[in-house]
Wavefront OBJ file of the C-alpha trace (Angstrom):
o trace
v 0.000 0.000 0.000
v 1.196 3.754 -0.912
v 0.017 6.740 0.675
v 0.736 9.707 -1.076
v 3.179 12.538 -0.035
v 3.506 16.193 -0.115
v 6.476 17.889 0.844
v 6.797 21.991 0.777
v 9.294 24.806 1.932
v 8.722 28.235 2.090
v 10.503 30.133 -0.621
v 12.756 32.097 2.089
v 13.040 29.229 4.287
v 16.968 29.532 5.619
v 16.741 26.287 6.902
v 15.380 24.008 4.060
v 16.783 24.199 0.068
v 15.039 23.267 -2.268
v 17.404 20.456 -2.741
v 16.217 18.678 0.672
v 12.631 18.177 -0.468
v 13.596 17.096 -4.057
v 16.166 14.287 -2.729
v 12.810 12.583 -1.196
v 9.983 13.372 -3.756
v 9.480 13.652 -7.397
v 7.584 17.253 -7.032
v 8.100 19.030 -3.655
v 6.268 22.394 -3.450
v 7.774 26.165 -2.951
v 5.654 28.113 -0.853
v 5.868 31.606 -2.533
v 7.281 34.560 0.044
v 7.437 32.025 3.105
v 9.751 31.138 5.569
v 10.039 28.256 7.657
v 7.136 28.721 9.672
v 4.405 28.335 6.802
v 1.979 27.502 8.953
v 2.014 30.335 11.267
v 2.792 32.967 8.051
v 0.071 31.438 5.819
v -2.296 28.589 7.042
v -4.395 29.337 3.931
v -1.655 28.292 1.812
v -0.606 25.079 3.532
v -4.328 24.677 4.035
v -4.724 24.557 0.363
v -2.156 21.993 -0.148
v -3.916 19.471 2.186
v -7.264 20.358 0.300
v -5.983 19.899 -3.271
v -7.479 17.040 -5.481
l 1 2 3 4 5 6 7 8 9 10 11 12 13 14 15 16 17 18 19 20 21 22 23 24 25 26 27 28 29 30 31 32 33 34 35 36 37 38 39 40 41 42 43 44 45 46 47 48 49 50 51 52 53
């Protein structure tokens, strides 16, 4: 069985590159204008992510 995965950064996030995502999926996402706290900066956006089809 395979569950599927999303990974995201924020764009300004000094802690993750976009490299670290991309070594572990095939299509991580860039939160636009974020930093590492996406959550906290923009719950709509990670909100969105969990809601996509």
């Amino acid at each position: 069985m395979t569950t599927p995965v999303t990974l995201a950064r924020g764009e300004r996030d000094p802690m993750v590159s976009d490299a670290d995502p991309a070594a572990l999926v095939p299509a991580p996402v860039t939160l636009p204008g974020l930093g590492h706290n996406t959550h906290v900066e923009n719950p709509a956006a990670v909100r969105a992510l969990l809601t996509r089809s």
